[in-house]
C-alpha positions as CSV (number, residue, x, y, z in Angstrom):
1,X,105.0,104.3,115.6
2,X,101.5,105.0,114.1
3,X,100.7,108.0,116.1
4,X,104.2,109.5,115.4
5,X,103.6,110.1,112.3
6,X,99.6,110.9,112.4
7,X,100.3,113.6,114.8
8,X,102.0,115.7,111.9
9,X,98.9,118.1,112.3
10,X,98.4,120.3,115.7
11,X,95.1,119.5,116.0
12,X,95.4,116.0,115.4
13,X,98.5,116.2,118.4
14,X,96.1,117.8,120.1
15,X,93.1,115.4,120.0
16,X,95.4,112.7,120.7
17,X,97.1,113.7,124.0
18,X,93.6,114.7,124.8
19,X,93.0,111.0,125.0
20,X,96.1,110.2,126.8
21,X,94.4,111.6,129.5
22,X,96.7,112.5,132.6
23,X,99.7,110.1,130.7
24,X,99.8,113.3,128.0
25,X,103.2,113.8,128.9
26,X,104.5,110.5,128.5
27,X,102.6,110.2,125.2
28,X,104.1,113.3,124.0
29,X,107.4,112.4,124.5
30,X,106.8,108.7,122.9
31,X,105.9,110.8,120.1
32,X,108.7,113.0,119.5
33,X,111.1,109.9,120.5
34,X,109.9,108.5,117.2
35,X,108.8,111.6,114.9
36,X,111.5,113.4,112.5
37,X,112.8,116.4,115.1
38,X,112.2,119.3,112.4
39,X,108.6,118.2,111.5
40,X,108.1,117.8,114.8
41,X,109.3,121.4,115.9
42,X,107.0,122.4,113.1
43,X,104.4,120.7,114.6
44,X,105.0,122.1,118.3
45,X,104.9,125.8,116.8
46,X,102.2,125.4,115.3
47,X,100.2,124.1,118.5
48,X,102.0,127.0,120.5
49,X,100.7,129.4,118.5
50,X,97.2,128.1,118.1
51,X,96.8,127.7,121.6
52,X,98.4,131.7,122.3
53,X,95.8,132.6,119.6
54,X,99.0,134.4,117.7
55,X,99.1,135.3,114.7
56,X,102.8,134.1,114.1
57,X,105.3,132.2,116.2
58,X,109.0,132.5,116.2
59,X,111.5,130.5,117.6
60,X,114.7,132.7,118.4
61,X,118.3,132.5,119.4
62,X,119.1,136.5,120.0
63,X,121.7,138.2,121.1
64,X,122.5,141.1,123.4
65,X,124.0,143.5,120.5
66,X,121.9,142.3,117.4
67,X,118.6,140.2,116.4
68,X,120.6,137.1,116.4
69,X,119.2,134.2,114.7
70,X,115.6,132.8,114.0
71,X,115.7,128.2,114.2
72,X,111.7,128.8,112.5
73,X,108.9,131.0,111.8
74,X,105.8,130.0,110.9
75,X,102.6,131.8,110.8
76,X,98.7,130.7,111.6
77,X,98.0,129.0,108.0
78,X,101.2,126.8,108.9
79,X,103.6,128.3,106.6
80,X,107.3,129.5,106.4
81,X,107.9,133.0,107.2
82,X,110.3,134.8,104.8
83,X,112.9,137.0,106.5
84,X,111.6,136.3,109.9
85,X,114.0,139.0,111.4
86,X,112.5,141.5,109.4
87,X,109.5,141.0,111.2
88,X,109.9,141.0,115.0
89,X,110.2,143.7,117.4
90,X,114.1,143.1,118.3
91,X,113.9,145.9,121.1
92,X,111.2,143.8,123.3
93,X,113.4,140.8,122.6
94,X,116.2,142.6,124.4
95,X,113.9,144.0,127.2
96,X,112.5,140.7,128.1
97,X,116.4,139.3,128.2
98,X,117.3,141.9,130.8
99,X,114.3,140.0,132.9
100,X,115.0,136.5,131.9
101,X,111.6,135.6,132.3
102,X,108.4,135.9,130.3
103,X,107.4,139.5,128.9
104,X,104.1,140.3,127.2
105,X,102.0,143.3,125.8
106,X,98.7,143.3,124.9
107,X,98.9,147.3,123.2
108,X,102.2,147.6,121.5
109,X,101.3,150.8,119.8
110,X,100.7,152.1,123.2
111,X,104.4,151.6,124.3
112,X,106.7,154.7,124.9
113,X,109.0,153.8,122.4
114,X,106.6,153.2,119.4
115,X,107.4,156.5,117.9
116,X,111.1,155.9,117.6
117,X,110.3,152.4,116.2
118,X,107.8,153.9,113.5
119,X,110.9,156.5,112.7
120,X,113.4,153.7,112.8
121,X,111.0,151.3,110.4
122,X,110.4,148.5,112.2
123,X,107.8,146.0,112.0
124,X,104.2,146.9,113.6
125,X,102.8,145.0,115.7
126,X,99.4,144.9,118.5
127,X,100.6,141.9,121.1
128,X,103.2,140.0,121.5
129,X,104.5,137.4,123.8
130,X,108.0,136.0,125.0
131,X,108.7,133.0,126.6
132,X,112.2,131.6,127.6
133,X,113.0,128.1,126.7
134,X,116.1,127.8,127.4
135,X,118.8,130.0,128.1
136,X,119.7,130.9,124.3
137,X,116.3,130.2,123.1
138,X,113.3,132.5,122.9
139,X,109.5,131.6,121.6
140,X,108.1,135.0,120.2
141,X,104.5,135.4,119.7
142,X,103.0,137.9,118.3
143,X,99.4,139.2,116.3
144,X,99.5,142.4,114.0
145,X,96.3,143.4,114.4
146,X,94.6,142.3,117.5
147,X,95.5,140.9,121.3
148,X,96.1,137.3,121.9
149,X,94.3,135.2,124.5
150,X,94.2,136.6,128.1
151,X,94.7,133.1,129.5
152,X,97.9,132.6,127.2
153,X,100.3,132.2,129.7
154,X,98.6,129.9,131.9
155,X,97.1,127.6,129.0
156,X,98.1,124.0,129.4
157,X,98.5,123.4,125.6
158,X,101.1,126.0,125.5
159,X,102.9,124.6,128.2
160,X,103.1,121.5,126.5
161,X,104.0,122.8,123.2
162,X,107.1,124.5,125.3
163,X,108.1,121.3,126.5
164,X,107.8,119.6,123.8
165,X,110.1,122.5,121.4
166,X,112.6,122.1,124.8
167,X,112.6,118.4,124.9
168,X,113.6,118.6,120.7
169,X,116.1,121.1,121.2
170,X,117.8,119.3,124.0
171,X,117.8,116.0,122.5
172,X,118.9,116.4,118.8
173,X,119.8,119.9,118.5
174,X,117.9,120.6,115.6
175,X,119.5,121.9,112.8
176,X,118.5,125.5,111.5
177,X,116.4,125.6,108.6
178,X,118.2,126.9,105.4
179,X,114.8,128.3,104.6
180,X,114.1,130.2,107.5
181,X,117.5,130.7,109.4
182,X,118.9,134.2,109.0
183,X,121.8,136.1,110.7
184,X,120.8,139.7,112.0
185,X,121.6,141.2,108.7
186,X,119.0,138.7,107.2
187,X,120.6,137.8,104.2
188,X,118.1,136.7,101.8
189,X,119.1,132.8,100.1
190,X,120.0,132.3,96.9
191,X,117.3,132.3,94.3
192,X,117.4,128.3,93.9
193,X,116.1,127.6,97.3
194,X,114.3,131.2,98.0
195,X,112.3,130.3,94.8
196,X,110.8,127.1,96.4
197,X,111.0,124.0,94.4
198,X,111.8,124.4,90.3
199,X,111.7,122.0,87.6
200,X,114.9,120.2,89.1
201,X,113.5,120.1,92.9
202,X,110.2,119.1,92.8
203,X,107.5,116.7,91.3
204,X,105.6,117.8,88.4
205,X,102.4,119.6,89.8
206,X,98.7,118.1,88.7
207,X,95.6,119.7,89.9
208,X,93.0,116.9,90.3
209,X,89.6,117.4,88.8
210,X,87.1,116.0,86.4
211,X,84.5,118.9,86.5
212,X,83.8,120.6,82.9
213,X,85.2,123.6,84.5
214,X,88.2,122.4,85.8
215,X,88.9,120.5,82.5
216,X,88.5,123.6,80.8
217,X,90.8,125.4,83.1
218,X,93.7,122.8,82.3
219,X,92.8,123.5,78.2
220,X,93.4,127.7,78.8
221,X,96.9,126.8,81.1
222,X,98.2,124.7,78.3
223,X,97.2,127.2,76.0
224,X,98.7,130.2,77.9
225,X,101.5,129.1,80.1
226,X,104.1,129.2,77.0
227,X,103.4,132.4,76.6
228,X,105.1,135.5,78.3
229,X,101.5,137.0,79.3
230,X,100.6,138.1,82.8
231,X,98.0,136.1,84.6
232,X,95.5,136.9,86.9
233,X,94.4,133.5,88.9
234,X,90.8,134.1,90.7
235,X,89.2,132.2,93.2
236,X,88.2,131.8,96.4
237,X,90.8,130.9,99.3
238,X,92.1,127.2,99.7
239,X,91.1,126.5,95.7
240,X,94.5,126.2,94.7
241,X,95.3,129.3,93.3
242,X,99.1,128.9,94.0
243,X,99.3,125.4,92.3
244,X,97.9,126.9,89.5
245,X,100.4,128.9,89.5
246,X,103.4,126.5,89.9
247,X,101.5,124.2,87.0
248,X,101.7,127.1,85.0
249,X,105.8,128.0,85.7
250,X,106.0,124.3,84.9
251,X,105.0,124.5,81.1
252,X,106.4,127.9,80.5
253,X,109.2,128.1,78.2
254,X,111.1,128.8,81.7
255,X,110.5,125.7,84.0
256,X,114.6,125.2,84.7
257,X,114.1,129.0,86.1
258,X,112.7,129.9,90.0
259,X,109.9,130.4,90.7
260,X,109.1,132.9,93.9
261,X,105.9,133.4,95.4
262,X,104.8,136.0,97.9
263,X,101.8,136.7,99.6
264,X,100.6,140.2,99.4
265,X,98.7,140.8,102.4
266,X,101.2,138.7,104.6
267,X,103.6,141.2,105.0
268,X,103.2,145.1,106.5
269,X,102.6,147.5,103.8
270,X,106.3,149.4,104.8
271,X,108.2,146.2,104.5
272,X,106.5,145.2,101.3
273,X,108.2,147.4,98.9
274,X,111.8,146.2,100.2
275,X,110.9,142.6,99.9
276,X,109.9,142.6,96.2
277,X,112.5,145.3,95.3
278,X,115.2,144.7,97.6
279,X,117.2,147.8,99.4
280,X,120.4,149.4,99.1
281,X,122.9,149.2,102.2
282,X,122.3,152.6,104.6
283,X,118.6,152.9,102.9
284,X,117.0,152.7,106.9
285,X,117.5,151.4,110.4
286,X,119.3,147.8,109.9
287,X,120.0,148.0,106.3
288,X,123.1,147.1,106.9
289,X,123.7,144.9,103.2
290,X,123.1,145.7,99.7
291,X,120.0,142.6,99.3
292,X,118.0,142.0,96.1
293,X,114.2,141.7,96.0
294,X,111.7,138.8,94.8
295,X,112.0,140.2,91.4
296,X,115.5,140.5,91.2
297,X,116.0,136.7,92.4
298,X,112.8,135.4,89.9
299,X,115.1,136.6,87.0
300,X,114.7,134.3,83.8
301,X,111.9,132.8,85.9
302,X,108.1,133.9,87.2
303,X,107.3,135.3,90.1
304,X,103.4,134.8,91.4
305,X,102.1,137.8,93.5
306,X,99.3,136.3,96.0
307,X,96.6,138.6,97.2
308,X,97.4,141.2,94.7
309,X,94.2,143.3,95.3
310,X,95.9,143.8,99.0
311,X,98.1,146.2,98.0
312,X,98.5,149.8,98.6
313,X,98.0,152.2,95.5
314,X,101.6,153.5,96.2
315,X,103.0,149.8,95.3
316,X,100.8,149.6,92.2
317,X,102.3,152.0,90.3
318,X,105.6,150.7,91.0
319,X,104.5,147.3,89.9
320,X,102.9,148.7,86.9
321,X,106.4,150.2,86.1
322,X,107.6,147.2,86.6
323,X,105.5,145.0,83.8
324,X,105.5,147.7,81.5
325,X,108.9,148.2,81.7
326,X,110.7,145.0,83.2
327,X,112.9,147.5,85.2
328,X,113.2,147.9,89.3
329,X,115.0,150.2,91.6
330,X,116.3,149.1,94.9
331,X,114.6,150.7,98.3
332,X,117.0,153.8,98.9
333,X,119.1,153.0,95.5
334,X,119.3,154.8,91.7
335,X,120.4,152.5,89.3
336,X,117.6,150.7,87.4
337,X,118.1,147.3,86.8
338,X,116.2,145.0,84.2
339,X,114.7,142.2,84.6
340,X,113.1,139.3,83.0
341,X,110.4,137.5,84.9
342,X,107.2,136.3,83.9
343,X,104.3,137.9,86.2
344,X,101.3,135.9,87.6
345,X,99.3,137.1,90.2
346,X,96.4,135.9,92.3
347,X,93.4,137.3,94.4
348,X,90.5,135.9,96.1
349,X,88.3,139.4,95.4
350,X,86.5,140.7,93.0
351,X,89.1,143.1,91.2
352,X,86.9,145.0,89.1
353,X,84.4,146.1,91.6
354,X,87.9,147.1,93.6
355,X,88.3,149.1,90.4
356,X,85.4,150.8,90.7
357,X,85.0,151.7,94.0
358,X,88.8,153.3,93.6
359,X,90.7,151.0,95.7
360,X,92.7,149.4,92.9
361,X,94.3,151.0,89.9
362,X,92.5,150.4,87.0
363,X,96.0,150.5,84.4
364,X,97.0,147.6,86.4
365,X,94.0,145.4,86.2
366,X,94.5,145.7,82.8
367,X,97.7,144.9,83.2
368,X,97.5,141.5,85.1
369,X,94.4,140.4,83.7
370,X,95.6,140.0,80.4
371,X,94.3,136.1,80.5
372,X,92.2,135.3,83.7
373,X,92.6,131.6,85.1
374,X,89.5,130.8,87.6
375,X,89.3,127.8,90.0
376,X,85.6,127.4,91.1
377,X,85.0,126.2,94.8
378,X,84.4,123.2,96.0
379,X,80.7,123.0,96.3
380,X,80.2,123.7,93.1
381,X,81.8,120.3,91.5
382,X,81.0,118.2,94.0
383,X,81.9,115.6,91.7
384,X,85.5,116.1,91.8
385,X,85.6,115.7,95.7
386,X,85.3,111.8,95.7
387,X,88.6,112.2,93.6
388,X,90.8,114.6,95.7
389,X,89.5,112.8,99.3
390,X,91.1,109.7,97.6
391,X,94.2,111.4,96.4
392,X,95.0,112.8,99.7
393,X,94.1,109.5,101.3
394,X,96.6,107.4,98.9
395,X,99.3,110.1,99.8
396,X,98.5,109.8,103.8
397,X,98.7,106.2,103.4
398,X,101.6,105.6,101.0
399,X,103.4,108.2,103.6
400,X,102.2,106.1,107.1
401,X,102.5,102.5,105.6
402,X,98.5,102.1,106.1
403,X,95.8,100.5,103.4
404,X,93.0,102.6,105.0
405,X,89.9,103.1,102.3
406,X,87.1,105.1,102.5
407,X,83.5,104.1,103.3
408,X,80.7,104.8,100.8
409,X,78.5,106.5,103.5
410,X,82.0,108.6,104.3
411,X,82.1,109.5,100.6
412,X,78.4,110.7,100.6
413,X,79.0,112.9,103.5
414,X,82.1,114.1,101.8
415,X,80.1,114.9,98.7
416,X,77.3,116.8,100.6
417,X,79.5,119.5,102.3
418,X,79.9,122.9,101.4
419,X,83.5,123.1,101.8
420,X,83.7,126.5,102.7
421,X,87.6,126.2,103.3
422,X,87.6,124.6,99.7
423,X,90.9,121.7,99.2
424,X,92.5,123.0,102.2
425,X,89.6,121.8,104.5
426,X,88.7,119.0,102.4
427,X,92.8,117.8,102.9
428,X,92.5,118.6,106.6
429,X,89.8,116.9,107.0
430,X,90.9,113.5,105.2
431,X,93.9,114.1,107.5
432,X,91.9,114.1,110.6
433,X,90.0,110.8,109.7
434,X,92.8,108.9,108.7
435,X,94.6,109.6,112.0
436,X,91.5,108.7,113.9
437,X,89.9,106.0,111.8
438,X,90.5,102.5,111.3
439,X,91.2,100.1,108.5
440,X,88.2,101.9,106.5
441,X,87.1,105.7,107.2
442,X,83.4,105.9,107.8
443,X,81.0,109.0,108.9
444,X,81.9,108.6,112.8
445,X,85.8,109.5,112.0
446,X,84.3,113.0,110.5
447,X,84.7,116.0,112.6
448,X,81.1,117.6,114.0
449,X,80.6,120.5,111.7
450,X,80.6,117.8,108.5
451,X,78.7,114.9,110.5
452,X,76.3,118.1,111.6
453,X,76.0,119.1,108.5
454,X,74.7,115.6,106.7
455,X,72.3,115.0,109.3
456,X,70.9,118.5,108.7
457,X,70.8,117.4,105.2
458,X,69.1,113.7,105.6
459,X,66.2,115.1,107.7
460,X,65.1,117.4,105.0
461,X,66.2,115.8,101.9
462,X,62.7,114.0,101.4
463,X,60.4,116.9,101.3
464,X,62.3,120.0,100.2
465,X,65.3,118.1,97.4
466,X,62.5,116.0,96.4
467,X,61.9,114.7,92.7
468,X,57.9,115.4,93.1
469,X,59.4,118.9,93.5
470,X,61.6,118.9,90.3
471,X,58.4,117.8,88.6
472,X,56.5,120.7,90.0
473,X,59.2,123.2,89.1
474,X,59.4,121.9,85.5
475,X,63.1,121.3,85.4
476,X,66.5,120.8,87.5
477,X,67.9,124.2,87.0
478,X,64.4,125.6,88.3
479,X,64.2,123.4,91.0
480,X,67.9,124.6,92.2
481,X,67.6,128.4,91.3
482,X,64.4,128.0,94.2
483,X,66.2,126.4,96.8
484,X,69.0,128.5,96.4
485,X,66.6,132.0,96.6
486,X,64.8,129.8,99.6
487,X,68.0,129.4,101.2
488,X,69.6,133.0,101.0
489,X,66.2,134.3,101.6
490,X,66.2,132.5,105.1
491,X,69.6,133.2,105.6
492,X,69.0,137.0,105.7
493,X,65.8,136.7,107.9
494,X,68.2,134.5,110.5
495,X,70.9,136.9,110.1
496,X,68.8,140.1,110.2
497,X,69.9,141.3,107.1
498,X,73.7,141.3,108.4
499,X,75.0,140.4,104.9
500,X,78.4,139.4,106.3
501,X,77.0,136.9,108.3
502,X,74.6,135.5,105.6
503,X,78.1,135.4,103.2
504,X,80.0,133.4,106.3
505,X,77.2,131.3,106.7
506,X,76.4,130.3,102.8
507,X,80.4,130.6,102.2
508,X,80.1,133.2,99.0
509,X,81.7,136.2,98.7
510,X,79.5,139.1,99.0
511,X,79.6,140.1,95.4
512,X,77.8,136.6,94.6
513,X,75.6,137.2,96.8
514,X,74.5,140.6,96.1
515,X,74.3,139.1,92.7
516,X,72.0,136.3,93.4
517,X,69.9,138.9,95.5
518,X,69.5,140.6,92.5
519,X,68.3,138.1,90.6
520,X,65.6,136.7,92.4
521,X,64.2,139.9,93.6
522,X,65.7,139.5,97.7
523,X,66.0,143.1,99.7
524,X,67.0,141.3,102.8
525,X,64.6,143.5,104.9
């Protein structure tokens, strides 16, 4: 069935039992009656906790004298949780057991008991939600830093997401993921499938792109990635910066080794330490097992550190012992042990102004920035996005059975955007069309913000993009550096000088904009 396997995206279920009208029910279920149960489940979680406004969303079998066991955890960017067990408040779990029914807070830290979890270590959280599916089965939602929707328990789309996980359950008792299933010890997998894929597991990784800049990013990582040097991989968020780093493992002198990644500002600053070094049994509250870390399992592999420039200063000079030295020590252990992984890391800020101001240790910038790899957005080779919309589009269609093409109007659109959310919007978006569209993709498949944004762009491409104006400026790259002060100049006047809303609005980070500011003389009063 078509829609079975369009509706692999919770937006895309979304939009489609919003068309079903009142029979949303029935078209769910002729949905999961054809869709593979885990993606599916996947799928469900995903809607559940975009429609809670969580943060994260676990689905839990917990018992009375322990955390029990976790089916799948999966946060708001749609990804795996590592160690979900490390991460949930087990004594609200049992409190909303004793009730059977639905339990939520709003202001954890404001709880009685929140001292005695701080001394005990566990997780922080600011809301959280429980709902019983059925009577093993818990969905836990929860949001570090701020409260979920007030209309959460009554929203319909939750409701059906609930069904939908208990419909699944029911019917094909769906297996426990290997990657995400963990006793109440959490026992961390091996390092062949805690690494994600290696050279044996997965298909060699290309990043598409014809731009000079992207061919001369390929040159430096064939240059570099046979070396033993750290790298620092810059860009802005959804460019890729993990692929990079995966191409990179691939043409190391290590590719038959794993390869572990780990996002930095994912994970609570406390907990942070244990998972890249590991602990010793007795260390706190629950450490009930001797367990490695992330750097311990990348042995005779790499290991690529995400969001680097979130990390405390206390974990910086630990990792700079580490690179210096190749040595860790276990959480609450004394023995050193060495190591021999190859370090790449990744950030979407600007590191050396983080230097500067004092919020990131200046030995270690020096450290992992021994060869920088950058991956410019989206807008700014435009060319290459003709390319990747088709790439994604073969994959959809190779993966649903369909011949779908796209338009050339579509492709113009495509090529106009901004892109703020770089590849990642760009694939969400192809993904959206294709499970909307017909037999060829054109502007009316788009979703509003990209349609808005060409006919914005249509109405004032005659006079202000004109060639009478290129002429008048003398060359291109005049021409461009004026619209682009026009631009941020207007933005600032709309925007009252709020710079973070100028930055959201043009999609630059603030140190390009202060930058460009600069440069053509802007005060933004």
């Amino acid at each position: 069935m078509e829609s079975a396997r369009e509706a692999q995206n919770p937006t895309i279920l979304h939009e489609i039992l919003v068309q079903a009208g009142s029979t949303s029910l029935t078209a769910l279920a002729t949905i999961l009656a054809h869709a593979d149960p885990q993606q599916s489940l996947r799928t469900l979680l995903d809607l559940a906790i975009e429609s809670a406004g969580a943060e994260r969303g676990f689905l839990l079998r917990p018992s009375p004298q322990n955390s029990g066991q976790c089916l799948m955890a999966r946060d708001l960017d749609r990804e795996e949780l590592r160690n979900p067990l490390d991460k949930v408040l087990v004594p609200l779990i049992h409190r909303a057991m004793e009730h059977n029914s639905q339990w939520s807070c709003m202001d954890v830290p404001a709880l009685p008991d929140r001292d005695r979890w701080d001394r005990e270590r566990l997780p922080r959280t600011t809301a959280v939600f429980l709902l019983p599916i059925d009577r093993e089965t818990w969905l836990y939602l929860d949001h570090r830093f701020q409260s979920l929707k007030e209309t959460a328990a009554e929203d319909p789309w939750l409701a059906m997401a609930l069904l939908g996980i208990q419909s699944l359950l029911l019917r094909s008792s769906v297996a426990v993921d290997s990657s995400t299933a963990a006793g109440n010890t959490t026992p961390r997998p091996t390092a062949k499938n805690s690494s994600g894929p290696s050279e044996a597991t997965f298909e060699p990784v290309s990043i598409i792109g014809e731009h000079p800049d992207m061919l001369a990013m390929h040159q430096l990582v064939q240059r570099v990635a046979p070396s033993t040097a750290p790298i620092l991989i810059t860009g802005e968020s959804g460019t890729g910066k993990e692929l990079a780093a995966r191409l990179i493992h691939q043409q190391s002198q290590r590719p038959a080794g794993p390869f572990i990644s780990e996002n930095c500002g994912a994970i609570a600053e406390n907990l942070l330490e244990t998972e890249l070094f590991g602990c010793m049994k007795g260390a706190f509250t629950g450490a009930t097992l001797d367990r490695p870390g992330l750097f311990e399992l990348a042995h005779g592999g790499t290991i690529f550190l995400d969001e680097i420039g979130d990390t405390s200063a206390g974990l910086q000079k630990k990792l700079l012992r580490v690179i210096q030295e190749g040595v860790i020590r276990r959480v609450g252990g004394q023995e050193t042990i060495q190591i021999d992984v190859r370090v790449l890391s990744a950030t979407n800020r600007d590191l050396f102004t983080e230097v500067k101001n004092g919020r990131f240790r200046e030995d270690l910038y020096y450290r992992l920035n021994v060869i920088n790899v950058h991956l410019p957005p989206l807008r700014e080779r435009r060319t290459d996005v003709s390319l990747i919309a088709k790439h994604f589009l073969a994959g959809l269609n190779q993966e649903t059975g369909t011949r779908k093409q796209l338009s050339p109007e579509f492709i113009e659109v495509l090529v106009q955007h901004d892109w703020p959310g770089n590849i990642r919007e760009l694939q969400n978006e192809i993904r959206r069309a294709h499970a909307l569209g017909g037999d060829q993709l054109d502007i009316r498949d788009l979703s509003p913000r990209v349609s808005a944004d060409d006919a914005a762009i249509r109405t004032d491409s005659a006079s202000a993009v004109g060639l009478d104006r290129v002429r008048s400026c003398g060359s291109l790259k005049d021409a461009i550096e004026q619209l682009e002060a026009e631009w941020i100049s207007e933005a600032l006047d709309r925007c009252n000088g709020r710079r973070g809303q100028v930055c959201e609005w043009l999609g630059i980070p603030k140190t390009t904009l202060y930058a460009k500011m600069r440069r053509y003389g802007l005060t933004g009063e």
